[in-house]
C-alpha positions in Angstrom: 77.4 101.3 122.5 80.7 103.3 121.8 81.4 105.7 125.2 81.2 109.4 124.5 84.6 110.9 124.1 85.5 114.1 125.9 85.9 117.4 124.3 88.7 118.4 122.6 90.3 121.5 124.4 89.9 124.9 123.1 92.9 125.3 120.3 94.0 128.0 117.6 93.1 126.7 113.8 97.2 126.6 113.7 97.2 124.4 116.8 94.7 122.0 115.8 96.7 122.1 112.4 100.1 121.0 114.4 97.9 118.2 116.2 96.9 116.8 113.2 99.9 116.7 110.8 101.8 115.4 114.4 99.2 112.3 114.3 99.3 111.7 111.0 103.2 111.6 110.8 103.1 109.4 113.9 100.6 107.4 111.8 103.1 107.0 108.9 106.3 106.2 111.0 104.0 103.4 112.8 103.4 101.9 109.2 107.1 101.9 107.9 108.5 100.7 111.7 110.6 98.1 110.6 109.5 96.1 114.3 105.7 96.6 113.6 105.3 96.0 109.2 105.1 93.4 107.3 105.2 94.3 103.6 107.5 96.3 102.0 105.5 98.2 100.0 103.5 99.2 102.3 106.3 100.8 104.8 107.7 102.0 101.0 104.6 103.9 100.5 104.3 105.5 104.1 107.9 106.5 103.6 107.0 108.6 100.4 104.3 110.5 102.3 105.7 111.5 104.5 107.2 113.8 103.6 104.4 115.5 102.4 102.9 115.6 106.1 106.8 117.0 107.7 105.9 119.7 105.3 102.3 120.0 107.1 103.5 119.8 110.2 106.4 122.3 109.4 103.8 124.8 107.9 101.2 124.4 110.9 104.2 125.6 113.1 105.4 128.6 111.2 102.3 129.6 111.0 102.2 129.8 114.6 105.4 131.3 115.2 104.7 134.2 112.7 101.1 134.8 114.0 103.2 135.6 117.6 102.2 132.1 119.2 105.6 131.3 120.5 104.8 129.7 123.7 103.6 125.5 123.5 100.9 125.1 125.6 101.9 121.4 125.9 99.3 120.1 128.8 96.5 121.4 126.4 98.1 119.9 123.3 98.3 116.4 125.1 94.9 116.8 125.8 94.1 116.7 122.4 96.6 114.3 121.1 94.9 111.6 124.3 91.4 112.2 123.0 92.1 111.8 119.6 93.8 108.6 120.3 97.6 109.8 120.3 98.7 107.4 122.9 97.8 103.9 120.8 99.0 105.7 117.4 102.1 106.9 119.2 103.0 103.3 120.2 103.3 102.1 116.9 106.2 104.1 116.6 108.4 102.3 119.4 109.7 98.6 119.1 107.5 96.2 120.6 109.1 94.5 124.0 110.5 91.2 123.9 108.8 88.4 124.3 109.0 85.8 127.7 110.6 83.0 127.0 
């Protein structure tokens, strides 16, 4: 049986927008980590989207700033990146420690 997952915490549509193009360009630099993939192609074609999802992400946060939201509530936007799994996605992202010998 899969455990119940908290609740995401209360967000603005622009917020939750922010949280998901964040993850999903966390996603894409996980996939072309040069440490972490193992084809080519594969990093290649995460490479070319993302660019599409800075754009996302970059949209979700002038749409913020222009509706007056200047202030980062960034306890209640960790909130959301932990329940939605941001931690393990995020770690992709680093290089992997070495080994013991």
């Amino acid at each position: 049986m899969v455990p119940e997952l908290p609740p995401l915490p209360a967000l603005t549509r622009a917020e939750g927008d922010l949280v998901d193009a964040y993850l999903e360009v966390v996603d894409l630099l996980g996939k072309i980590n040069p440490s972490r993939s193992t084809h080519t192609y594969g990093a290649l074609r995460a490479a070319q989207a993302l660019v599409g999802r800075a754009e996302a992400l970059r949209e979700a946060l002038t749409l913020m700033h222009e509706r007056g939201e200047t202030e980062v509530h960034a306890d209640t936007l960790a909130r959301a990146l932990r329940v939605l799994d941001g931690e393990r996605r995020a770690d992709r992202v680093t290089v992997p420690r070495a080994r013991a010998s």
